[in-house]
N, C-alpha and C positions, 0 to 999 in steps of 0.2 A: 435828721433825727438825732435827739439827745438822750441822756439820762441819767436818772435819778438812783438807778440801784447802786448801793453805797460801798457793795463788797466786789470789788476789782482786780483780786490778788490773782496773781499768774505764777500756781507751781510749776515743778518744773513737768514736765512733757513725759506721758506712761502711757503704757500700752494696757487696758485695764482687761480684767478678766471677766468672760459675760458670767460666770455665775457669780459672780457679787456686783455684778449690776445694780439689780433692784437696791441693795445694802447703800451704792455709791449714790443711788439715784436722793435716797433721804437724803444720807449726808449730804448732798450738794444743792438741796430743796431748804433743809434746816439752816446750814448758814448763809445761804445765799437768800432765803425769803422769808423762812419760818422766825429769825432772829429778829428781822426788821419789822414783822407781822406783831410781836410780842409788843415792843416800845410803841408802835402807832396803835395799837389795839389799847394800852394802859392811856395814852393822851387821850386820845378819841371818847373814854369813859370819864375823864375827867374835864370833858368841852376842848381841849388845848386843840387850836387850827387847824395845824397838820396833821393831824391823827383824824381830825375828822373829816377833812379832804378827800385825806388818800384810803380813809374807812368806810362812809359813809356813802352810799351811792347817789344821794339825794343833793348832798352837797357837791359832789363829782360832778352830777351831771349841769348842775347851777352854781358852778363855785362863785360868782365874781362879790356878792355878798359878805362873803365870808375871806376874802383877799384885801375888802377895805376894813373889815375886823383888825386884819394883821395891820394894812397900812399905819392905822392910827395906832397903832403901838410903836411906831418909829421905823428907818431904814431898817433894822440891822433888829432880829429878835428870836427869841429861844424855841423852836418847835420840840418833839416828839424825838429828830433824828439829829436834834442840832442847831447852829444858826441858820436864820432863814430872812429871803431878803425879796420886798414887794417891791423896792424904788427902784427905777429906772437907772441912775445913775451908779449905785453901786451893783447892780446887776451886770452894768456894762461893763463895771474896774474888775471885777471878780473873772468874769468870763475873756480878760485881755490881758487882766496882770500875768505875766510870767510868774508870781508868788504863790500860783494856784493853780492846779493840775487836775485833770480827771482822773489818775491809777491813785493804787494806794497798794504799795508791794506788800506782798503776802507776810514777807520775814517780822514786819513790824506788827502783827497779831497777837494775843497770848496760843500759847504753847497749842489746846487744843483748839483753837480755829486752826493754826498751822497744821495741824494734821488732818484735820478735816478737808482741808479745802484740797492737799495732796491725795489725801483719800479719794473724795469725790470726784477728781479731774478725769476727764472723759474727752477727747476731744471731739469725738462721734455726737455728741449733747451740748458742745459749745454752743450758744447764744452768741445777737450781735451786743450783748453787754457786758464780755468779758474778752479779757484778752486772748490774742495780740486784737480785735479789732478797732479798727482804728476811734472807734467812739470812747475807747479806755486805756489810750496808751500814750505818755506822753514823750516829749522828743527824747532822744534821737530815733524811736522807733515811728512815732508817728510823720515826723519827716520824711522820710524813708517810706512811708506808708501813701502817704498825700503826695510826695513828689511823683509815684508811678502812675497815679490814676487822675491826678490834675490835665494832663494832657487830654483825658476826654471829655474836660467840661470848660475847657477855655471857652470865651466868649464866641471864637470861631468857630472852635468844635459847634458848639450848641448852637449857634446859627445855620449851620448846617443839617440840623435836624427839622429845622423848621418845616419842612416840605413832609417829610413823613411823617411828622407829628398831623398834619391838615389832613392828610393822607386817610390817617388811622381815623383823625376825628369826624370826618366825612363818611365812613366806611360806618362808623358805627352807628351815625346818626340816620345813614340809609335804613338798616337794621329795626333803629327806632322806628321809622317813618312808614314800613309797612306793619309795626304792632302799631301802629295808632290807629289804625283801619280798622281798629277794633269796636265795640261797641260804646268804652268810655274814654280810651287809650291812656289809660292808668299803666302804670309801669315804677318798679323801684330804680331810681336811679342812679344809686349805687352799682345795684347788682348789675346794671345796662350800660353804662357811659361810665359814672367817677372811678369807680374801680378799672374797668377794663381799658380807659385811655391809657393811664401811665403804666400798666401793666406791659401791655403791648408795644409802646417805647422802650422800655427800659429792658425788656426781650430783646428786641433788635439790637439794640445796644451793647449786651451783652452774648451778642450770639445763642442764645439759647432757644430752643423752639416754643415757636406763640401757642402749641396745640396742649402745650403744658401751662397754658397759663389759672384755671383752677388749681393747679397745685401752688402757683406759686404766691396767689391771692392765701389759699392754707398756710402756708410757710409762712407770708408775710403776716398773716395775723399770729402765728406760734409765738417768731421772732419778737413781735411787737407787744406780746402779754409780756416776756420775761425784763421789758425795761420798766415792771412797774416794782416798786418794791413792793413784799410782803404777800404773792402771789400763792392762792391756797393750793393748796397741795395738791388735791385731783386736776385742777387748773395747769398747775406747774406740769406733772404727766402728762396730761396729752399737749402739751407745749413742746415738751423736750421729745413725745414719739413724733411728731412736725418735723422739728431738729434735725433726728436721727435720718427721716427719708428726705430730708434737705440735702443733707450731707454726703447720702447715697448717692443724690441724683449730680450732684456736683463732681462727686470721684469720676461720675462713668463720662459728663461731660469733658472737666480736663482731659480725660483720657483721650477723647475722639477729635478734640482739638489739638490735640498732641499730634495727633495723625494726620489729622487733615484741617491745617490752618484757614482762618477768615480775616475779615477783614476789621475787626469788634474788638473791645478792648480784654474779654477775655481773654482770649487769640494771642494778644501782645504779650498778657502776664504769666501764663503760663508758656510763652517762647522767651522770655529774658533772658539772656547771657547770664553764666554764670556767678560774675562777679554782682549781680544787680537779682540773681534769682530768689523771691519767696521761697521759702519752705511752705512743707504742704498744709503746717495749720494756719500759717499766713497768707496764705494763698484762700482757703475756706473760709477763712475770718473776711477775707478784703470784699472776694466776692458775694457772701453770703450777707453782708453790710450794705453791699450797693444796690443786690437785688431787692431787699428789704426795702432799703430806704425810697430807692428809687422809685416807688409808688405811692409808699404809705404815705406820707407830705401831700403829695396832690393827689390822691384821693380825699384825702379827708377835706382841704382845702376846699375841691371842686363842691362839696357836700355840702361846708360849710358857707358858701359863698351865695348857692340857690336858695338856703335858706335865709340867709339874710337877703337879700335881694324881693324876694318874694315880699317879707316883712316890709319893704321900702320900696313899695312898684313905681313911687315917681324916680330916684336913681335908679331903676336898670329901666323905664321907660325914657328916659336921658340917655342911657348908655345905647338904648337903640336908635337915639336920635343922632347918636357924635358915637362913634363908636372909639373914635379917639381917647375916651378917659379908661378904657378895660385895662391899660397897665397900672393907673393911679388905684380903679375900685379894687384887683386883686393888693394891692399894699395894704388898703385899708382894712379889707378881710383877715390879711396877715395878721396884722397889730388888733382888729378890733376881737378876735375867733380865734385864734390862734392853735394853729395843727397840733403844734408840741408847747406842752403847758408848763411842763418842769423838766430843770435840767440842775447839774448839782457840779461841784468843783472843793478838791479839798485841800486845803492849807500846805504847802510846803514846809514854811518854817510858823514859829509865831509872828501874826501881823495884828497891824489894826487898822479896823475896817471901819466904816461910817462911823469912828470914833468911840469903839468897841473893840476890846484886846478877844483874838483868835487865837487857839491855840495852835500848835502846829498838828496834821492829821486831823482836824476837825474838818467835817462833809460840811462846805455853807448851803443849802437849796437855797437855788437861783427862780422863783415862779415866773416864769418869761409872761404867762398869760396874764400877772398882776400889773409886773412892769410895762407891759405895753397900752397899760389902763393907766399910768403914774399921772396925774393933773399934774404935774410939774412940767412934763414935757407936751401933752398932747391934750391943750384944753380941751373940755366939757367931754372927757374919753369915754364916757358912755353911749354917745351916739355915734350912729354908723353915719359915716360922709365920706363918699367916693371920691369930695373933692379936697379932700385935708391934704394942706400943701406940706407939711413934714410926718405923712403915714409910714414913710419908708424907712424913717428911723427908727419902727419897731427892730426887735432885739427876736423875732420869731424863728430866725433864720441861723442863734445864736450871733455869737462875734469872738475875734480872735483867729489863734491858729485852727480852731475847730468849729468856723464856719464853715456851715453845711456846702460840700463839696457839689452837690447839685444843686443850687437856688436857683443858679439863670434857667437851668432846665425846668426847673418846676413850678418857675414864674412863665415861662413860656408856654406850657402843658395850656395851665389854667387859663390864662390870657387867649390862646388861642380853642381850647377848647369851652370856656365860656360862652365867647363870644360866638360861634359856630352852634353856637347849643341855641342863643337865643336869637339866631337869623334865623334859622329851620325853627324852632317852635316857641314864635312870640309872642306866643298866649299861654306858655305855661307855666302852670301855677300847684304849688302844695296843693295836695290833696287828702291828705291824712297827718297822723299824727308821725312824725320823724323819730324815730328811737335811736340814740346816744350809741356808743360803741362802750363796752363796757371795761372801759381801762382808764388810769389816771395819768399816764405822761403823755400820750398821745390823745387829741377829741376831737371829732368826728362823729360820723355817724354811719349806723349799722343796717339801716333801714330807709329809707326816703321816698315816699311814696309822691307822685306828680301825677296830673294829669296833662297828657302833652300837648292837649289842643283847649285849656283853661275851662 
């Protein structure tokens, strides 16, 4: 999971008062969405790209039109919130140079976003888009952050999963298999499989219990609106009331893990030794990052995968031929759909970029979903082909230090529960119309209707 929200400042750490709550709740809605709401709102009326991307739901839901709009303006070109970049190539220097960071410290604001953002700070309402989580902080903290939780997604670790992951995916598909004994066996398959596969991994994983996984499918969608920028305001609200019972439910868990340890990598971080121990908002940030992210990737993924697939019945009737290419078609899905569409990174010093002076503190947006369309890298990138010998080179998964800490899992998810999906029912086929998830750094979809015997 990445992101584009562009205000990253981490005051310092208070204890807030709940009757000026609601007061902090504006203040923390106004600079953190209502500011960036303003400048993509004035683009978006005057046609400029970004602003109509990230305004427009019609181009949201169909952006790649309006991404070779940008292209042909060159690598490197001016949106709504900044620089902004379609090409592949400088997408890749941006997201690995060391000269570009995702924080942007508070102190270098004017005077009142500085207090604003002191004002607003809550930590009971943190998002995984603001600090310390690890999606917005960069070293020495992110270090420090990545180095505790890479142990549970080494290549071993996650090979290791693979038995419970078949587990889950079997179990579910049982589930399927007596609603299909229905009259048309229609079913959304979000609500029934894409959602609930990676949920229920990334539970176990996390030691948390599977009977709570509705809430955390809720959490995970709260979570996942605040990485959009410009988030309206009754939106923002019941995001941030998500938040608050996120954060509830995590207190009481450290607690009981405190008491009575497992074997999950919660378990581990809240038992650190002292010299290596989170504090507690870093502790809320790291976990509340993993729970999040740890499904939303493959779910959308899984979602977006059937639909294409479906669009192209001779590849996935290939794929049930040689089941051998399900690791090449989930790349291609990556690069061709892509889960996370936008991700952003801001200047440290002044640079220059695809031959264009940056200043220092400028946000570049990075459109992962344009660049992994760039004709430079992946002839004729309009078409879906399971068998493109360099898919993997999509950038879907970011690159650098803040490459997504779970990819091997969430290439694994999909790969295995694809392919399980379409040995048990390989004759299904879309059955209605699929409805979009209604957010812009993340896509997906919200809806997905199949019928599971075609």
């Amino acid at each position: 999971m990445s992101t584009e929200n562009p205000v990253t400042a981490a005051p310092p750490a208070r204890v807030p008062s709940a009757a000026l709550r609601p007061a902090r709740t504006v203040v923390r809605w106004a600079v953190r969405h209502g500011l960036p709401a303003v400048y993509l709102e004035r683009g978006a009326r005057h046609g400029e790209p970004l602003g109509r991307l990230l305004r427009d739901g019609g181009v949201r839901n169909e952006p790649h039109a309006l991404y070779e709009q940008l292209r042909a303006r060159g690598p490197l070109t001016t949106g709504s919130l900044g620089p902004v970049t379609t090409s592949h190539p400088v997408a890749g220097e941006v997201l690995r140079s060391d000269r570009f960071g995702v924080g942007w410290h508070w102190s270098a604001a004017p005077a009142p976003i500085r207090w604003a953002l002191r004002f607003g700070d809550d930590p009971d309402a943190t998002g995984v888009a603001e600090p310390p989580s690890m999606l917005v902080v960069d070293p020495p903290d992110h270090t420090r952050f990545r180095r505790l939780v890479n142990r549970a997604f080494t290549p071993r670790a996650t090979a290791a999963f693979e038995p419970a992951v078949r587990r889950t995916a079997d179990a579910l598909l049982d589930a399927l298999e007596l609603r299909s004994a229905g009259v048309d066996g229609e079913v959304d398959l979000v609500e029934t499989y894409a959602a609930q596969l990676p949920v229920l991994v990334i539970a176990d994983l996390l030691g948390v219990p599977a009977e709570r996984r509705v809430d955390f499918l809720r959490w995970g969608a709260a979570a996942a609106a605040t990485l959009d920028p410009g988030l309206p305001f009754r939106r923002y609200v019941a995001s941030e009331r998500a938040l608050r019972a996120m954060h509830a439910f995590l207190r009481g868990h450290f607690a009981r893990l405190r008491r009575d340890p497992g074997e999950d990598l919660v378990s581990r971080l809240v038992g650190l030794p002292e010299e290596e121990a989170l504090t507690e908002r870093e502790l809320h940030a790291t976990v509340m990052l993993l729970l999040g992210a740890g499904f939303e990737t493959t779910m959308n993924l899984l979602g977006n995968a059937v639909v294409l697939l479906d669009a192209h019945r001779d590849q996935w009737d290939a794929l049930r031929a040689d089941p051998t290419g399900w690791d090449g078609a989930v790349e291609e899905v990556l690069r061709h759909d892509s889960p996370v569409q936008i991700t952003g990174r801001t200047a440290k010093d002044d640079v220059e970029l695809a031959g264009r002076h940056v200043r220092a503190g400028a946000r570049v947006t990075v459109l992962l979903g344009a660049a992994n369309r760039d004709p430079e890298v992946f002839p004729d990138p309009a078409r879906f082909d399971i068998g493109r010998a360099n898919a993997r080179d999509h950038l879907a998964f970011s690159a650098g230090i803040h490459y997504c800490v779970g990819a091997g899992l969430a290439r694994m998810e999909a790969t295995i529960g694809l392919r399980a999906l379409t040995e048990r029912f390989p004759r299904l086929r879309v059955s209605g119309r699929p409805v979009r998830r209604d957010l812009q750094t993340l896509r997906g979809f919200e809806v997905l209707p199949v019928s599971l015997r075609g």
